[in-house]
C-alpha positions in Angstrom: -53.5 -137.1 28.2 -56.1 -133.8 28.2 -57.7 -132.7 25.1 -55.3 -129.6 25.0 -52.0 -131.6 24.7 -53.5 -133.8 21.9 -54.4 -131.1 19.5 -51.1 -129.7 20.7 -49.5 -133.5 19.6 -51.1 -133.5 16.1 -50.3 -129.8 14.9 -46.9 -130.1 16.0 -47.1 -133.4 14.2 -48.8 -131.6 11.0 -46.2 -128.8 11.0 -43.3 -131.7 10.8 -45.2 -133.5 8.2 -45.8 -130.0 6.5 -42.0 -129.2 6.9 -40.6 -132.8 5.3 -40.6 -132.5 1.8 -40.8 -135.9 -0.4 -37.6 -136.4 -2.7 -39.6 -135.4 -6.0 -40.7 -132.2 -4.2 -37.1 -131.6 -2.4 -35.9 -132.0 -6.1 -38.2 -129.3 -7.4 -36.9 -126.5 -4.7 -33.0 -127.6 -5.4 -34.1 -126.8 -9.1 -35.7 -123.7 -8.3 -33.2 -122.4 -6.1 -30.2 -123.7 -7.9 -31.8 -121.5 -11.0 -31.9 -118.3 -9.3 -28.1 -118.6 -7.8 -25.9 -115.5 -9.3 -22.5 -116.4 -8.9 -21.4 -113.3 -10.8 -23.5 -111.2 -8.7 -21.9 -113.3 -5.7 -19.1 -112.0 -6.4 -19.3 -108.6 -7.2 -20.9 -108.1 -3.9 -18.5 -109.9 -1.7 -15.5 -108.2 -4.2 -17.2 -104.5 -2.7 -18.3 -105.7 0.7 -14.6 -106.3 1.6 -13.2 -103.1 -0.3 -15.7 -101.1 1.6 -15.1 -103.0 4.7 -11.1 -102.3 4.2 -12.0 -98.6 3.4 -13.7 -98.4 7.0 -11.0 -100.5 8.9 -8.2 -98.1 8.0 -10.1 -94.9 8.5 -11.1 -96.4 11.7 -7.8 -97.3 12.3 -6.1 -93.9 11.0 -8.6 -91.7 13.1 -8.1 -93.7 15.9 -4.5 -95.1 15.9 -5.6 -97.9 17.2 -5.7 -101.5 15.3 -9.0 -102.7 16.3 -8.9 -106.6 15.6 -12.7 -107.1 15.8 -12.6 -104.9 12.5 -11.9 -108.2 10.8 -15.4 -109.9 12.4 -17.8 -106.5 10.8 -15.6 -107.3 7.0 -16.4 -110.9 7.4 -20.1 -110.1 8.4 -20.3 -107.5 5.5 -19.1 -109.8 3.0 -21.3 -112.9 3.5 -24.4 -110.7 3.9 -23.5 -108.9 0.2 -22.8 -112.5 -1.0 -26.0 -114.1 0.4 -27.7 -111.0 -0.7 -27.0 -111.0 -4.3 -26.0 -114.4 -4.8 -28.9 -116.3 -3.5 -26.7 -118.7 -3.5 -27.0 -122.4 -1.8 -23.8 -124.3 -3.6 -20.4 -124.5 -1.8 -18.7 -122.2 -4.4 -20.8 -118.7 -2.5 -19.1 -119.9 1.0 -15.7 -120.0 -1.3 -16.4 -116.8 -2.3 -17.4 -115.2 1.1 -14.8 -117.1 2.5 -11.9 -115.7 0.1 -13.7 -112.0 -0.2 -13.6 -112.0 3.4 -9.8 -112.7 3.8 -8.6 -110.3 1.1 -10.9 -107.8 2.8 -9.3 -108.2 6.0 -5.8 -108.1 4.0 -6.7 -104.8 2.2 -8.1 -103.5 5.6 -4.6 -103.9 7.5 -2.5 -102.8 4.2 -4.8 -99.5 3.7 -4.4 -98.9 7.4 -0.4 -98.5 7.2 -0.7 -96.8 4.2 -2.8 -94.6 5.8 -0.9 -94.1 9.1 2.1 -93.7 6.8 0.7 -90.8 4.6 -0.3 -89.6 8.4 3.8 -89.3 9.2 5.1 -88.8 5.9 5.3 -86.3 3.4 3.4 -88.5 0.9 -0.4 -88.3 0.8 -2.5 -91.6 0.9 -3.1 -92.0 -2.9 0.2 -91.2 -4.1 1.5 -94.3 -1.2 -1.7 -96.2 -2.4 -0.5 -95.6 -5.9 2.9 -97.2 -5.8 1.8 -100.1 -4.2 2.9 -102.9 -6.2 3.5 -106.8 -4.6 6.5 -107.0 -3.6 5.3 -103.8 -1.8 2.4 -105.5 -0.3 4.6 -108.3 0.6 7.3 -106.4 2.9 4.2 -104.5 4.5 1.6 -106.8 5.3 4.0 -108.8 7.4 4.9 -105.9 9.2 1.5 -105.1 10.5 0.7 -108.5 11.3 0.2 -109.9 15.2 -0.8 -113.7 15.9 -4.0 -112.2 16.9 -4.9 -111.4 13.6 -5.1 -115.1 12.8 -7.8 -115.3 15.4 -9.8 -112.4 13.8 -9.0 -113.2 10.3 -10.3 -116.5 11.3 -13.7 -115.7 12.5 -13.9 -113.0 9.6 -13.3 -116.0 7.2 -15.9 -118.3 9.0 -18.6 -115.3 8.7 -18.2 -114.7 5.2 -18.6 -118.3 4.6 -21.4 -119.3 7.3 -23.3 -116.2 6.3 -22.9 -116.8 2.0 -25.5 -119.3 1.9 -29.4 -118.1 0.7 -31.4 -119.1 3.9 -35.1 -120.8 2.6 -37.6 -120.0 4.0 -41.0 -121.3 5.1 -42.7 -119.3 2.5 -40.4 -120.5 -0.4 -41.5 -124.0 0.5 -44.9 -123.6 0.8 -45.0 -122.3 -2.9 -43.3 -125.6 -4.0 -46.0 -127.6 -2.6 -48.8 -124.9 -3.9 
């Protein structure tokens, strides 16, 4: 073995043993972490990422008159980025809450959509269509617009928001636990 490839061995070594955290000090960052969650703010943020992302989807869809499935994937990358974002979140409930935000975004998307290629061929304008929305409403349209596909986009829209919920920790973070 050269010289080279055994300093190489023992920083690559070092870095793992610098990495590892002992269970006192892997309790210390749950703490900390757990402590600056915001499930609230979690929330909040997935609750607008997915109404803005339904805002785009229809005008996209309204401009275009085109349904454009991968709409669903950029609502389910919006929401877990606001969630992450503002939740800082590493518990399962910020994946529910990506998850969930996600698919009622995708939901809201489709339904503003035909209300909004409705108003388009109507005499009704979008809010006063968007106004008498009630569920049963909701209920006779969304099936409508539906296509199996949509459970394939809707799916990956729900994976994103919760894959994507969850705070990432980083190098930095740790190194301050062990400072």
């Amino acid at each position: 073995m050269s010289e080279s490839q055994a300093v190489s061995g023992a920083q690559t070594q070092q870095s793992q043993q610098t990495q590892q955290l002992e269970p006192a000090e892997q309790a210390l960052v749950l703490e900390r972490l757990r402590s600056e969650q915001n499930l609230g703010g979690a929330i909040a943020a997935g609750a607008a990422a997915a109404a803005g992302g339904a805002a785009v989807w229809a005008l996209v869809t309204v401009f275009t008159h085109f349904q454009i499935g991968w709409m669903a994937v950029g609502v389910g990358f919006l929401v877990g980025f606001a969630v992450r974002r503002f939740g800082k979140g590493i518990d399962r409930a910020f994946g529910f809450v990506g998850a969930v935000c996600a698919l009622l975004g995708c939901l809201a998307g489709n339904l503003l959509a035909a209300c909004g290629m409705a108003a388009q061929e109507g005499e009704l304008g979008f809010l006063a269509i968007v106004s008498t929305l009630d569920i049963d409403t909701i209920g006779r349209i969304l099936p409508l617009t539906f296509s199996p596909m949509d459970l394939l986009f809707y799916g990956i829209a729900v994976y994103e928001g919760w894959k994507l919920s969850f705070r990432q920790i980083t190098m930095e973070e740790l190194a301050q636990v062990r400072a």
